[in-house]
C-alpha positions in Angstrom: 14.0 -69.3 91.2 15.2 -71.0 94.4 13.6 -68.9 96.7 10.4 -68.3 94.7 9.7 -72.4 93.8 10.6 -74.1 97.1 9.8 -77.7 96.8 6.7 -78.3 99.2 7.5 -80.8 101.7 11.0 -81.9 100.2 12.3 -83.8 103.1 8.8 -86.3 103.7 8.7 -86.7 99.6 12.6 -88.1 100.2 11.8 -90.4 103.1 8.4 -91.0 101.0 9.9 -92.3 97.6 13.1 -93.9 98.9 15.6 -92.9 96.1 18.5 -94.4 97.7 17.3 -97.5 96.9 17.9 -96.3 93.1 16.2 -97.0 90.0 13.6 -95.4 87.3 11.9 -92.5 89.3 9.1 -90.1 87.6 8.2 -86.3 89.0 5.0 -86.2 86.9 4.6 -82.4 88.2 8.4 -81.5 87.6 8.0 -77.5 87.4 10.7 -75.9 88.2 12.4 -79.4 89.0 12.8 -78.6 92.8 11.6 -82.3 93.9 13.5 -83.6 91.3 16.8 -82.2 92.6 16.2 -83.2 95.6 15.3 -86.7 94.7 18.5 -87.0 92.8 20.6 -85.3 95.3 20.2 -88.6 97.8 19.2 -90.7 95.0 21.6 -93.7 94.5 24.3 -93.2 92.1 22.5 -94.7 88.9 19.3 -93.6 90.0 17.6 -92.0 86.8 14.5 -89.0 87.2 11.9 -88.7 84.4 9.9 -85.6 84.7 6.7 -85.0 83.4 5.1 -81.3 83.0 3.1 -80.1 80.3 4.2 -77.0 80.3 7.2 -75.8 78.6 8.2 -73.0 80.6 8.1 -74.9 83.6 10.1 -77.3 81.4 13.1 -74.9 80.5 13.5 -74.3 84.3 13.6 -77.7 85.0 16.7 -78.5 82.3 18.3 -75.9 83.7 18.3 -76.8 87.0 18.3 -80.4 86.6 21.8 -80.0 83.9 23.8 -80.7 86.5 22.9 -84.5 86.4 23.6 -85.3 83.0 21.4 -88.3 81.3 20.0 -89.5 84.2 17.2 -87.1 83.6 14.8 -87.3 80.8 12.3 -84.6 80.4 8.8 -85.0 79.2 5.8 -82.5 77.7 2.9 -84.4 78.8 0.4 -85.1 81.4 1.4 -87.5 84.0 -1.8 -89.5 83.2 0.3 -90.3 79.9 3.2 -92.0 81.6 1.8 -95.3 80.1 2.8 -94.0 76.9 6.5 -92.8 78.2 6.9 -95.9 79.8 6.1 -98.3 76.6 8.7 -95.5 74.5 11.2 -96.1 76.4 10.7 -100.2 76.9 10.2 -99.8 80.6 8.5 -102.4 83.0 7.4 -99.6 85.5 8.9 -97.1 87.9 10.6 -97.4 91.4 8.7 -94.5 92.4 6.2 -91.8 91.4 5.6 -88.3 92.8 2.9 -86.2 91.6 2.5 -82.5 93.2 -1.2 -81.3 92.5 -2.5 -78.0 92.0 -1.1 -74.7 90.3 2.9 -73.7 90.9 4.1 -70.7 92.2 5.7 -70.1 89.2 2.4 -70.1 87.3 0.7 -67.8 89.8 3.2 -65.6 89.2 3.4 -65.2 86.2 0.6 -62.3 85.6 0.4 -63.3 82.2 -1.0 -66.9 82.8 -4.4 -65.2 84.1 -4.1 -67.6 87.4 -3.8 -65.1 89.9 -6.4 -62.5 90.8 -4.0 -59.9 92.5 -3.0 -59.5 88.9 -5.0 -57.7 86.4 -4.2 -60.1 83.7 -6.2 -61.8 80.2 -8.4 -64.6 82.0 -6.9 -67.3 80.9 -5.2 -70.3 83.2 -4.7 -73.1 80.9 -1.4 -74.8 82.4 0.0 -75.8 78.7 -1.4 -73.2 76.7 -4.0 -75.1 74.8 -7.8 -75.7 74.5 -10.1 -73.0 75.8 -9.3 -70.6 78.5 -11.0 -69.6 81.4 -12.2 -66.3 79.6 -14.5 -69.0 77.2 -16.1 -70.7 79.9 -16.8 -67.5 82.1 -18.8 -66.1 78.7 -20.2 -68.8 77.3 -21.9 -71.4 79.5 -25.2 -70.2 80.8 -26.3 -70.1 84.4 -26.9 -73.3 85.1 -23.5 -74.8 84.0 -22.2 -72.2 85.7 -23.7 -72.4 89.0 -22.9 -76.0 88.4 -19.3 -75.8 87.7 -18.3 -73.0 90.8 -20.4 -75.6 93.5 -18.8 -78.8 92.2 -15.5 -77.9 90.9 -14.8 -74.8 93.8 -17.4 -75.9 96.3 -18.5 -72.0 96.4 -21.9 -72.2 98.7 -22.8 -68.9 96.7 -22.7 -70.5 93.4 -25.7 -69.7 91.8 -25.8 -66.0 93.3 -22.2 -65.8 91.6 -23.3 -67.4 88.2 -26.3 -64.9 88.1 -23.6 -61.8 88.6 -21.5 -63.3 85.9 -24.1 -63.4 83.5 -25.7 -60.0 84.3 -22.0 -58.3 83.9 -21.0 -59.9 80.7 -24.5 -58.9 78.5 -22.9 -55.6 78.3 -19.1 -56.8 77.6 -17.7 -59.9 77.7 -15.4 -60.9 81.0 -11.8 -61.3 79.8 -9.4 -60.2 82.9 -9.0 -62.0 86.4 -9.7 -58.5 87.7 -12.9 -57.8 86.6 -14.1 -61.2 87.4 -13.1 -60.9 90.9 -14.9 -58.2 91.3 -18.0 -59.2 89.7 -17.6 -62.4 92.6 -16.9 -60.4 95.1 -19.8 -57.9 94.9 -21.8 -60.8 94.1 -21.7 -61.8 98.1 -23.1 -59.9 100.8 -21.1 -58.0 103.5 -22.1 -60.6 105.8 -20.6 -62.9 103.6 -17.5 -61.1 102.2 -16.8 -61.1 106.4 -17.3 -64.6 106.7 -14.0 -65.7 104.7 -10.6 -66.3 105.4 -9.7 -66.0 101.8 -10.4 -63.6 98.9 -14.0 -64.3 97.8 -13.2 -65.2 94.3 -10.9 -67.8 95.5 -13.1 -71.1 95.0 -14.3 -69.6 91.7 -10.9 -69.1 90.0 -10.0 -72.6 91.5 -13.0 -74.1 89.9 -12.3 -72.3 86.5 -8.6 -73.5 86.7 -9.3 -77.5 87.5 -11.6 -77.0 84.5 -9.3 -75.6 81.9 -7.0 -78.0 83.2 -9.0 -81.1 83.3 -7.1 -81.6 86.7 -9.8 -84.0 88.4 -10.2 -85.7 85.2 -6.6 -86.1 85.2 -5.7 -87.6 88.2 -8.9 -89.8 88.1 -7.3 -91.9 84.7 -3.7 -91.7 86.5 -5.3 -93.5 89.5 -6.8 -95.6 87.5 -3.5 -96.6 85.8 -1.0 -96.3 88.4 -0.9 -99.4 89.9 0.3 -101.0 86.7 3.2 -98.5 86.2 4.8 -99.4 89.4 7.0 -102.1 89.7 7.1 -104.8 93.1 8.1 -102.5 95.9 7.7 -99.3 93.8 6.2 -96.5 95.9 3.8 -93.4 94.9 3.5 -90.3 96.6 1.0 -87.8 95.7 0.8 -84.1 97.4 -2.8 -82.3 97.1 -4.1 -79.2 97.7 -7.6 -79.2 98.8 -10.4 -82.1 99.6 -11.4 -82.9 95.4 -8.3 -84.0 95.0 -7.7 -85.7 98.4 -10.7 -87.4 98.7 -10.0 -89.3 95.1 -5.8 -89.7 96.3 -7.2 -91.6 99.7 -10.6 -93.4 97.9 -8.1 -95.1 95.8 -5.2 -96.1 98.0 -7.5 -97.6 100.4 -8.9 -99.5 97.9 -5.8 -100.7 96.6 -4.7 -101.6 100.0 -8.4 -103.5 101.1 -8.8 -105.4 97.9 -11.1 -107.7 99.0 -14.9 -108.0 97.6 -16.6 -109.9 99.9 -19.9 -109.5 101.5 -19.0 -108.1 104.8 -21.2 -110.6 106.9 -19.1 -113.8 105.6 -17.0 -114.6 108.7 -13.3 -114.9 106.6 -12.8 -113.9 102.7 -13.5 -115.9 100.0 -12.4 -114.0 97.4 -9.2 -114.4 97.9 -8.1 -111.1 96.4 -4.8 -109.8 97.6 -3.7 -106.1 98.3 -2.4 -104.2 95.6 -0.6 -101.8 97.8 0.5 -100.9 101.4 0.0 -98.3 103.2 2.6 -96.9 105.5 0.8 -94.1 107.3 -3.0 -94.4 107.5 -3.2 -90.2 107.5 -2.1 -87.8 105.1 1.1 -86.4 106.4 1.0 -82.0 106.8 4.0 -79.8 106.5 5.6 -79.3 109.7 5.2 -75.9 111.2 8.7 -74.5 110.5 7.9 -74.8 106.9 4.8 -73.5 106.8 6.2 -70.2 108.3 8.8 -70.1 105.7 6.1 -70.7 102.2 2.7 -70.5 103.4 1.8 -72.7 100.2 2.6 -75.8 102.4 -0.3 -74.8 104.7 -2.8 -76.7 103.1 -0.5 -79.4 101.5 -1.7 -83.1 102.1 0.9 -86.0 101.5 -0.1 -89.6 101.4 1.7 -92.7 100.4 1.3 -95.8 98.9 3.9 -98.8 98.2 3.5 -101.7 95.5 3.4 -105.1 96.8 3.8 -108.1 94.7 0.9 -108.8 93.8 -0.2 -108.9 90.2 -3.0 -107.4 88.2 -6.2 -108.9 88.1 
């Protein structure tokens, strides 16, 4: 497990969240409970770790690894847009600090079982906490048009509705039910030309798109957003790690409107709204993995880390 579920970007999520200065801290992505460890590892001595996963075999690795430290760790199978609910449970005023770690784990792709992966001939079927519809559903059931809509929106494939058409015309005869057959069916979809033209596997953005679907992982993160500034306390401080730009653009829309609060018109000369910011912002750029990691797990390649930290200011 250590060597397969390294922690992406361990050391910036410590200097990001702070544990020393101890406290209630959530991992609302816990896994394999990699962060977490490390959080608690340099977390001040009291310092107390809630993770959140909603799946439950990334939640037996995470009480294994994280026995070690006793009761300060609670465990939690949820979504971390439900941490309202944890929170309110338990009687707590907020968190110190929040991680969230976006996108699928290793351990899931993996897994050949779990239908994530496409270098496995597996049932099509990527749901995270193994409930609701699978992949295998949406790939035989929505028509062309929600198709094309769902691989150019949710995987930003500039082939979509070439792909969709291909889909459709290879399930009449038997429905698609295995990430093999549907990467082929993508991949002889595209032209040479176009097949030559990627980096990556050409049924990459359409398995992505499938999985955030399944997963309501957009949907997800949009409520937590939403949310999150209330579930911090005064000096609390989020970090969130994404993927790729759907979930980046909505992490840095939503800081930087925390942080630039204020509604005015922007030809009034001072503002007279007098709203305050909600949050600071201590690096005005995501923050990359540094190139010595990214030799060592090439997952940290495309990994995107920003900050936020919770001023004083109350609600509105």
């Amino acid at each position: 497990m250590g060597e397969k579920h390294r922690p992406v970007m361990l050391a910036e999520v410590i200097e990001a969240l702070e544990p020393q200065r101890g406290g209630l801290f959530v991992d609302g992505t816990v896994g394999a409970g990699g962060h977490a460890a490390g959080v608690l590892e340099t977390a001040a001595p009291g310092a107390r770790l809630w993770g959140l996963d909603r799946d439950p075999s990334a939640l037996r690795l995470a009480s294994e690894r994280l026995a070690v430290f006793g009761n300060r760790v609670k465990l939690w199978q949820t979504t971390f847009d439900r941490l309202g609910d944890c929170l309110a449970q338990e009687g707590e005023d907020g968190a110190d600090g929040i991680l969230l770690d976006l996108g699928v784990s290793s351990m899931q792709l993996d897994d050949p079982g779990r239908g994530f992966a496409f270098r496995f001939e597996a049932p099509l079927d990527m749901r995270m906490g193994g409930q609701g519809p699978g992949a295998a559903q949406l790939v035989n059931e929505l028509d062309e048009n929600q198709l094309a809509r769902l691989f150019r929106e949710l995987g930003e494939e500039p082939q979509a509705r070439r792909v969709a058409r291909a889909v459709i015309s290879e399930r009449e005869g038997n429905p698609i039910t295995t990430t093999g057959r549907l990467a082929a069916v993508v991949e002889e979809a595209l032209t040479a030309a176009e097949r030559r033209k990627r980096k990556l596997h050409p049924a990459t953005q359409v398995f992505m798109a499938l999985r955030l679907k399944v997963n309501d992982e957009l949907g997800q993160l949009e409520r937590f957003l939403e949310s999150a500034p209330g579930w911090l306390k005064p000096g609390g401080r989020l970090a969130i790690i994404s993927y790729h730009s759907l979930e980046d653009r909505r992490v840095k829309r939503a800081m930087r409107a925390w942080a630039q609060p204020c509604t005015c018109p922007p030809e009034l000369p001072v503002c007279a709204c007098g709203r305050k910011p909600l949050f600071d912002l201590p690096f005005r750029k995501a923050r990359q993995a540094r190139a010595e990691e990214i030799a060592a797990n090439p997952r940290a390649r495309s990994a995107r880390l920003r900050v936020a930290v919770r001023t004083g200011e109350a609600l509105s």
